[in-house]
ROVEXLUM-188821 format. One line per 8 residues: number of its first residue (from 1); for each residue x negated, y negated, z negated of N, C-alpha, C, CB. Coordinates in pm, whole numbers, plus 50000, padded with zeros to 5 digits. Glycine has a CB too. Layout:
N
NUM) X:Y:Z:X:Y:Z:X:Y:Z:X:Y:Z | ...
***
This chain:
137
1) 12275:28533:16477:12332:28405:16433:12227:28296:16454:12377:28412:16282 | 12264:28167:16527:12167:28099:16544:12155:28024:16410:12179:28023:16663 | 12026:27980:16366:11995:27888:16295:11985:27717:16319:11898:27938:16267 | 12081:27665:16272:12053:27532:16347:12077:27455:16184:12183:27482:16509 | 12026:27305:16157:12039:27215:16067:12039:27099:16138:11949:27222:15968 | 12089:26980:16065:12031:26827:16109:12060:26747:15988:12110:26751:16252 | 11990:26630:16002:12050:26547:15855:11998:26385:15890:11957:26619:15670 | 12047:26301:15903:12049:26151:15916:11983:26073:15763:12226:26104:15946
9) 11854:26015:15815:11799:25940:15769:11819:25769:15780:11706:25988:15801 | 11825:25694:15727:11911:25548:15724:11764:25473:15744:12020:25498:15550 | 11759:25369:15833:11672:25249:15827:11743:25122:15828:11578:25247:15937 | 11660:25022:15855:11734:24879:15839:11828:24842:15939:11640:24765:15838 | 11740:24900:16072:11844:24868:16234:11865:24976:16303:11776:24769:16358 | 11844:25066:16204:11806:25199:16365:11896:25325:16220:11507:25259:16438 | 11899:25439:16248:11940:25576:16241:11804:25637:16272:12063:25619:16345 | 11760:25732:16215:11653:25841:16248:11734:26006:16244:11514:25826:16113
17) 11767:26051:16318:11780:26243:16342:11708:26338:16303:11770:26294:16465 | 11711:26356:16228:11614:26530:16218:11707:26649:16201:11499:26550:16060 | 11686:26746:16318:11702:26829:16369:11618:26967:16385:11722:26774:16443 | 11677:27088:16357:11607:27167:16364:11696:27270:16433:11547:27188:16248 | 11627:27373:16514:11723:27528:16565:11528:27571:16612:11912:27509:16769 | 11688:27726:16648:11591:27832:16696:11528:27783:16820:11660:27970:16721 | 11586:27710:16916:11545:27741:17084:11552:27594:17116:11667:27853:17197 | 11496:27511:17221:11533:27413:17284:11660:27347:17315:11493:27434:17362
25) 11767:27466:17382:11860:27483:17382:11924:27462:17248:11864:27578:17436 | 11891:27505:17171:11978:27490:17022:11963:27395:16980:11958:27567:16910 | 11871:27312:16997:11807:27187:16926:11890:27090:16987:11643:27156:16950 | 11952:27075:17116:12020:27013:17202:12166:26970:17170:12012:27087:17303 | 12216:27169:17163:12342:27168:17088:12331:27092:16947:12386:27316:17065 | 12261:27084:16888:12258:27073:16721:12261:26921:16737:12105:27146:16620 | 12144:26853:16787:12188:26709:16763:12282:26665:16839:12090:26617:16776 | 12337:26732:16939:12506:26635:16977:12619:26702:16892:12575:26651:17173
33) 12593:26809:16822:12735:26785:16723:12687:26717:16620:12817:26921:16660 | 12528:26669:16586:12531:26580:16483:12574:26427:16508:12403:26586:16430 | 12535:26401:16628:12590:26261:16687:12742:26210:16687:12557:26261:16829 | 12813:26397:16720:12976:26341:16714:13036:26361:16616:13069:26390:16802 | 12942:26388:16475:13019:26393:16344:12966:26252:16318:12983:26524:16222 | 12825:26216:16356:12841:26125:16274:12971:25996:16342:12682:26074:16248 | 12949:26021:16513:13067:25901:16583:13194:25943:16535:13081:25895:16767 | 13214:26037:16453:13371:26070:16412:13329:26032:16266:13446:26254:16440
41) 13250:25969:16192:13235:25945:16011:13279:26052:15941:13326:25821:15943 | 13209:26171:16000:13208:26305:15916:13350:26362:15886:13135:26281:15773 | 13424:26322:16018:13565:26381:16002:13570:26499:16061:13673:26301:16057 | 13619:26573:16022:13656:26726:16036:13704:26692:16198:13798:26801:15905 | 13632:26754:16344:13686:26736:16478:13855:26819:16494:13559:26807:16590 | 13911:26771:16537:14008:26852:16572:13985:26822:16705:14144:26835:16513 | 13918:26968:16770:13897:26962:16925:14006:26985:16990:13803:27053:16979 | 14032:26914:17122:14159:26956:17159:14139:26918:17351:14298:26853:17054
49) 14238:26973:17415:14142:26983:17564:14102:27081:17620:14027:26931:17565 | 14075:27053:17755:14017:27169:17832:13812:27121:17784:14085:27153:18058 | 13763:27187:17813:13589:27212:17819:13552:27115:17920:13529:27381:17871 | 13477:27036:17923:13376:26978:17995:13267:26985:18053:13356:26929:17962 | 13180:27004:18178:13058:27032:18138:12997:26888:18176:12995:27167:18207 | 12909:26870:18082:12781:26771:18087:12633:26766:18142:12758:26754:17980 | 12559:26751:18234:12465:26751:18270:12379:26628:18292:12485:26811:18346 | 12213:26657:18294:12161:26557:18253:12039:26618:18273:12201:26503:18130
57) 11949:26509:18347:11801:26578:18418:11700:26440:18339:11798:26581:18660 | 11573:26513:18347:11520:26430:18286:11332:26437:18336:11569:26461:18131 | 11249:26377:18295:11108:26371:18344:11037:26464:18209:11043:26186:18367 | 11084:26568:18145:10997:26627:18022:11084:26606:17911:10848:26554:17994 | 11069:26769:17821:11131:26784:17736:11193:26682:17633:11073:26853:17702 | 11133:26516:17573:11131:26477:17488:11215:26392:17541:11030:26460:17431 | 11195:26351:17653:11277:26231:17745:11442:26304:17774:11174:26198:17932 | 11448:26443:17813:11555:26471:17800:11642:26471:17728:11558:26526:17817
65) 11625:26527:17561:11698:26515:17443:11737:26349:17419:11605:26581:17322 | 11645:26244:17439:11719:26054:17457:11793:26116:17512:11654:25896:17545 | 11772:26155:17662:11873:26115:17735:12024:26213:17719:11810:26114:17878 | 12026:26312:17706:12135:26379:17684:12189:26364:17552:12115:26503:17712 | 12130:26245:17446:12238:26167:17370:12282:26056:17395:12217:26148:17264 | 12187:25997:17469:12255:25914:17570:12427:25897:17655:12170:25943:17656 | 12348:26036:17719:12511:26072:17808:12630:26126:17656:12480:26270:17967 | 12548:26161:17545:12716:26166:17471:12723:26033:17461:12750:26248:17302
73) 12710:25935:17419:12731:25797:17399:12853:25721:17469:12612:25738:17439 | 12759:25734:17564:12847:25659:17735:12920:25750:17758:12757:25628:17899 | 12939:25892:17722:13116:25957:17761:13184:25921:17671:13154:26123:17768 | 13159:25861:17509:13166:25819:17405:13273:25674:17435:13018:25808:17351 | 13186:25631:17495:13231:25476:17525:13298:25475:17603:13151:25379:17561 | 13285:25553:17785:13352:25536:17864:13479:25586:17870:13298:25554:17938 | 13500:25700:17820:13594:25790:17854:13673:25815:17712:13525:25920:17923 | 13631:25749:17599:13680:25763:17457:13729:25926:17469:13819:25639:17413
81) 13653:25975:17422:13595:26156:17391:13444:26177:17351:13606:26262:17549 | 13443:26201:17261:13367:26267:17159:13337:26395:17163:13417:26256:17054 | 13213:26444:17227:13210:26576:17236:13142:26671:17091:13128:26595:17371 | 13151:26746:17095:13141:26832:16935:13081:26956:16911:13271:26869:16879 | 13144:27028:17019:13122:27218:17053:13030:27169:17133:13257:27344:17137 | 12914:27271:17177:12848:27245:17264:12815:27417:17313:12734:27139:17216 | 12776:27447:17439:12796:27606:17485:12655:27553:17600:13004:27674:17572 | 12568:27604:17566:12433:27580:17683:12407:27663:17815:12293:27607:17610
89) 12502:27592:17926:12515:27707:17988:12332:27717:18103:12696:27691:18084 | 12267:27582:18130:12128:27597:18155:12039:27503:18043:12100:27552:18313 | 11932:27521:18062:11829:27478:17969:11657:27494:17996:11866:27556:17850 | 11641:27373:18075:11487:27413:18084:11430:27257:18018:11422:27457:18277 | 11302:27242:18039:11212:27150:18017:11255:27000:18094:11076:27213:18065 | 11351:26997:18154:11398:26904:18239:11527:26868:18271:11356:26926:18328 | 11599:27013:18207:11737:26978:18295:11833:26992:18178:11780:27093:18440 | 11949:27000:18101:12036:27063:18056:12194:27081:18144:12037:27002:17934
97) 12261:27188:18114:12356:27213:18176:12439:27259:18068:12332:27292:18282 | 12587:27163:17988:12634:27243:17878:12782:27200:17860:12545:27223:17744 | 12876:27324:17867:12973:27281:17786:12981:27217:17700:13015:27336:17753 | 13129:27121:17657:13123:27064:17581:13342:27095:17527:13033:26917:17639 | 13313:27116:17422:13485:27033:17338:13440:26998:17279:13618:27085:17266 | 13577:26853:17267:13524:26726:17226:13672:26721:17164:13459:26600:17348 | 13695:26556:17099:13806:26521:17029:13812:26388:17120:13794:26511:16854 | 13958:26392:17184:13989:26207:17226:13985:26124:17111:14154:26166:17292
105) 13916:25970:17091:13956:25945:17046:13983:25782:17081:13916:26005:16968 | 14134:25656:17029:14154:25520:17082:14066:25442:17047:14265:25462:17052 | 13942:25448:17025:13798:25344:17000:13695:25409:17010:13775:25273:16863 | 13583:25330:17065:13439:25360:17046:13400:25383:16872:13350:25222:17116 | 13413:25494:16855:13409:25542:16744:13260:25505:16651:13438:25684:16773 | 13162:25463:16695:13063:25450:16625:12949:25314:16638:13012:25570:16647 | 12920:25277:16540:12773:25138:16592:12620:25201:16634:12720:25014:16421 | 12691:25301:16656:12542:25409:16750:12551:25316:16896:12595:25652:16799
113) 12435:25261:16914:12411:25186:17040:12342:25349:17158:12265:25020:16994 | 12214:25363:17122:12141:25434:17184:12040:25531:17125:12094:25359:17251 | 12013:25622:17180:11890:25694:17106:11793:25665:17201:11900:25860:17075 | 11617:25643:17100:11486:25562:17179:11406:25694:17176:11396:25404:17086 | 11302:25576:17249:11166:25707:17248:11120:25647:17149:11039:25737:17384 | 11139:25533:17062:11042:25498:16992:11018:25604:16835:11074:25342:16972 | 10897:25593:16839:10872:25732:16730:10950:25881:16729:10910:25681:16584 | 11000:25922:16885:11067:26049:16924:10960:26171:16884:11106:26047:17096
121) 11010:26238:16870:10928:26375:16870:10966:26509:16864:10857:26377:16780 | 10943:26563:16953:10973:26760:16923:10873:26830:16954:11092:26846:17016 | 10884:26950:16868:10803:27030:16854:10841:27221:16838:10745:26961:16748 | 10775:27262:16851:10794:27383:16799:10669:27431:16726:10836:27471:16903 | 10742:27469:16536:10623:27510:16436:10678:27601:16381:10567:27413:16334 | 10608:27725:16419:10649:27847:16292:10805:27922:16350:10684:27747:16094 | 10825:27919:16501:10896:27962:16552:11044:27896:16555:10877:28066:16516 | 11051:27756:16515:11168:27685:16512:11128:27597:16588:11223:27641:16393
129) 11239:27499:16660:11196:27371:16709:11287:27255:16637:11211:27369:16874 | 11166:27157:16581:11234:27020:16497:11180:26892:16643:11122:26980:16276 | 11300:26851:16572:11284:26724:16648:11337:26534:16536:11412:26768:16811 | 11258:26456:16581:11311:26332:16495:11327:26254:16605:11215:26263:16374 | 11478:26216:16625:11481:26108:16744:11567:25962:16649:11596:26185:16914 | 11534:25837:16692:11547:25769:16648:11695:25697:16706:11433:25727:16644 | 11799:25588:16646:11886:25563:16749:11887:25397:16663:12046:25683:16769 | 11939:25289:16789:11957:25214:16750:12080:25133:16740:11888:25188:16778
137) 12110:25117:16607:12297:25086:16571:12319:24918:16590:12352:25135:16362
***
């Protein structure tokens, strides 16, 4: 059973993430279903749809996780779908490759602008990997 947590910290202009799982990979999955509960206001998803996959390359581990909340965002915005499930089908230091079910939904569901590098961080301590990424609403 994987171990995964996350929990949203409030600032004045921004959202802060903290995130925790077993693997890189998990840490990935974990903060985009935390992103699409929070772009759904902690509504129960009713996923519905065929699977998606999402991909997303990046210059190093820390830059990837921005960016692959990034890309939920802008499928967020563009395509009004909210992804939720997440299934990791690759996962290295650079790349992710992952299923996704999601929920349609008729609005940009959230005042989540972007997630920054500013004060980003992951790690792995004590055989888990945490991460705090910051977003700005």
């Amino acid at each position: 059973m994987a171990y995964r947590w996350h929990r949203w910290v409030d600032h004045t202009s921004e959202v802060q993430l903290e995130v925790e799982a077993e693997s890189p990979a998990g840490l990935a999955a974990e903060a985009g279903r935390a992103l699409g509960l929070l772009m759904l206001r902690g509504a129960p998803p009713a996923v519905a749809g065929p699977a998606r996959t999402l991909e997303v390359s990046s210059v190093d581990r820390e830059a990837l996780l921005v960016d692959w909340l990034n890309e939920i965002l802008f499928v967020a915005e563009t395509e009004r779908w909210v992804p939720v499930e997440f299934d990791v089908e690759e996962s290295s230091s650079t790349h992710l490759r992952i299923t996704a079910r999601g929920v349609p939904v008729a609005e940009v569901p959230s005042s989540v602008k972007a997630a920054t590098l500013h004060g980003l961080r992951v790690e792995e301590r004590d055989g888990a990997w945490r991460a705090e990424v910051i977003f700005d609403v």
